[in-house]
C-alpha positions in Angstrom: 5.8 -70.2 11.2 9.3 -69.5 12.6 11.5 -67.5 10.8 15.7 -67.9 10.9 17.7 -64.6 11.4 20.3 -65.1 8.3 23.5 -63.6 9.1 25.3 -61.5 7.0 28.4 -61.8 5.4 31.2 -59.4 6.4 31.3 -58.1 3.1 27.1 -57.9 3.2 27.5 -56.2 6.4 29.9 -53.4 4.9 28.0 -52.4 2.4 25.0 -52.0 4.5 26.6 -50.1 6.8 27.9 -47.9 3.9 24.9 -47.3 2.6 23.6 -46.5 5.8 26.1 -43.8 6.6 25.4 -42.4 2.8 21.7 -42.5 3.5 22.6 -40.2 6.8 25.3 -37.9 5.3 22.6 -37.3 2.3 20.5 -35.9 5.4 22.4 -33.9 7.2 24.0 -32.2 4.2 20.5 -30.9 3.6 19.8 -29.9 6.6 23.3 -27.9 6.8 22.4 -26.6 3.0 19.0 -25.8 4.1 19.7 -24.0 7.0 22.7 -22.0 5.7 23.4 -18.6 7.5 22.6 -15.5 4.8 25.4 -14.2 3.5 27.3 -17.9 3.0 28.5 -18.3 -0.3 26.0 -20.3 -2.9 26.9 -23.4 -3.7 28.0 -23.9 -7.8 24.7 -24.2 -9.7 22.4 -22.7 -7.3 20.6 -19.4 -7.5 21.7 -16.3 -5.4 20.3 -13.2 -5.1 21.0 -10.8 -7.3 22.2 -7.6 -6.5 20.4 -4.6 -8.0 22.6 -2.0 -9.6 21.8 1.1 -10.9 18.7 2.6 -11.4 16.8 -0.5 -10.3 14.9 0.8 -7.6 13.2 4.2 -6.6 12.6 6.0 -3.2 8.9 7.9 -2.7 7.6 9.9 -0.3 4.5 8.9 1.7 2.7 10.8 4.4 2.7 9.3 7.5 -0.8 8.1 9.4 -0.3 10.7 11.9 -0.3 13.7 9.7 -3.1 12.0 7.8 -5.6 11.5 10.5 -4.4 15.6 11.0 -5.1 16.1 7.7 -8.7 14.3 8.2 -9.5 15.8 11.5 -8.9 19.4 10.2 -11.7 18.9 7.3 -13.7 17.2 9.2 -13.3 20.1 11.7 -13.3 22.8 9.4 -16.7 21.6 7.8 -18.3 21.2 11.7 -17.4 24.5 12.1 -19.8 25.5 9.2 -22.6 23.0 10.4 -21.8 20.2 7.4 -22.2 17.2 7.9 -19.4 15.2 5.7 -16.8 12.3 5.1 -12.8 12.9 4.6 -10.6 10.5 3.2 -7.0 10.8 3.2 -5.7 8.1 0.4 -1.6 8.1 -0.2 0.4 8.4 -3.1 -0.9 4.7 -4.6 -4.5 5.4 -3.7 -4.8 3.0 -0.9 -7.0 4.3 1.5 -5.2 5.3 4.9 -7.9 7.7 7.1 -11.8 7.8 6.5 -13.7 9.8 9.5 -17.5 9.6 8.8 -18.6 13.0 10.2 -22.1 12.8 12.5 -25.2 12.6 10.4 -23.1 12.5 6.9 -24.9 10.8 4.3 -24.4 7.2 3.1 -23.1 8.2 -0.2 -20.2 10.3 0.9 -17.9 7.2 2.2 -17.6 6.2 -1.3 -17.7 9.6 -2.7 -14.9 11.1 -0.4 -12.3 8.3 -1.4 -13.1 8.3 -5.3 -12.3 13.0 -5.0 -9.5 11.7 -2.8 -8.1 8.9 -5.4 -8.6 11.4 -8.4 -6.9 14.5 -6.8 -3.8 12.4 -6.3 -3.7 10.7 -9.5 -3.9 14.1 -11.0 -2.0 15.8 -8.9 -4.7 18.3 -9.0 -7.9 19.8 -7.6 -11.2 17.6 -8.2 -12.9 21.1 -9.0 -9.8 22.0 -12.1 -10.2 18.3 -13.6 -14.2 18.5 -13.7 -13.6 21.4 -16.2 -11.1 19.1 -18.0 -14.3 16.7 -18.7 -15.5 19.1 -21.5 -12.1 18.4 -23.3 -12.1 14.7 -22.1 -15.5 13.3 -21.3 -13.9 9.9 -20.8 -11.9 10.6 -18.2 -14.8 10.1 -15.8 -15.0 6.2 -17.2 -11.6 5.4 -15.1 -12.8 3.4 -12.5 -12.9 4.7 -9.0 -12.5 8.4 -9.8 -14.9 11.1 -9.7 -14.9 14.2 -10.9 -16.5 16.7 -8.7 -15.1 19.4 -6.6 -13.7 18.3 -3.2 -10.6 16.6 -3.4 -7.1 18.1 -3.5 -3.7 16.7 -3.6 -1.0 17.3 -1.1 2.0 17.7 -2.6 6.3 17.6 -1.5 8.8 19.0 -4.0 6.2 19.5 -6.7 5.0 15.4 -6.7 2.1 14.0 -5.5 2.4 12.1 -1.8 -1.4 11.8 -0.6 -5.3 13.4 -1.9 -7.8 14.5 0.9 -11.5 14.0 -0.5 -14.5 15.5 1.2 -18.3 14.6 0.4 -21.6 15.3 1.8 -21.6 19.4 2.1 -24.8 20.6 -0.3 -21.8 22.0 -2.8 -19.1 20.8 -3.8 -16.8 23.9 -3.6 -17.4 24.1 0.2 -16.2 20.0 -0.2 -13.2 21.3 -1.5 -12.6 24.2 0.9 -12.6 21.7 3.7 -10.1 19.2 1.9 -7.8 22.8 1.5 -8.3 23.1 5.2 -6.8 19.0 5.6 -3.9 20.2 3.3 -3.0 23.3 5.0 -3.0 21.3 8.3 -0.3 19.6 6.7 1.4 22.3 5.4 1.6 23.5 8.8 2.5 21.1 10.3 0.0 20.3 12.8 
């Protein structure tokens, strides 16, 4: 089967070549709009970013990883000192976990328990050992999920607010738990 090439009239070939070229414009004018440098002006219609004014946004503190593995290192060598075997966690403001050191021959259940005094001193912006009291008041308190109230966390504090919680488990009581979290904070504090 042969086929015959029709040819096209002059005014069939103009309006294919238009189209062509609109066809081609249509592309490269989303390319240019896609690929526009920040800071052009948006085009009518379109959505820009929208500048935040006033008291939009906040600023917070956070402790930095170095201070917090000092933090961690001090508890976990203020409790060797004593011949306990324990876990510190250092968690920041928002309770995400930033150190854990797992001391030698610390127990399996004080990985959890270190992060839980940790989280709960720095939501509370308070000792572990002052908010187990508050469960006589409170006995609910201890349903929020991933605290625990026993001694052995404390908060570390700048200008009064609460910017990280050191939690210590595995010592046999948990006031010496807390003394070495102290010792983490006062690392800080220090500066070391």
């Amino acid at each position: 089967m042969t086929h015959k090439a029709r040819k096209l009239s002059t005014r069939g070939r103009f309006l294919t070549a238009a189209a062509a070229l609109a066809v081609a414009g249509a592309g490269t004018l989303g390319a240019v709009s896609a690929s526009a440098q920040p800071g052009t002006a948006a085009q009518p219609g379109s959505a820009a970013p929208a500048a935040l004014k006033g008291k939009a946004t906040t600023t917070s503190t956070h402790l930095t990883i170095d201070a917090a593995t000092d933090a961690a290192r001090a508890a976990l060598n203020a409790a060797e000192k004593e011949n306990q075997r324990v876990t510190v966690a250092v968690v920041d403001r928002n309770g995400n976990t930033v150190v854990t050191l797992r001391g030698d021959g610390a127990g399996p259940q004080s990985y959890e328990s270190a992060i839980e005094k940790a989280y709960t001193a720095v939501s509370w912006n308070a000792p572990t050992s002052e908010l187990a009291k508050r469960l006589e008041q409170a006995p609910n308190l201890k349903d929020i999920p991933g605290t625990l109230f026993l001694a052995g966390g404390a908060p570390v504090t700048a200008a009064d607010a609460p910017v990280a919680g050191i939690g210590v488990a595995g010592a046999p009581s948990g006031d010496l738990d807390e003394k070495f979290a102290r010792a983490g904070v006062a690392a800080i504090a220090q500066g070391r």
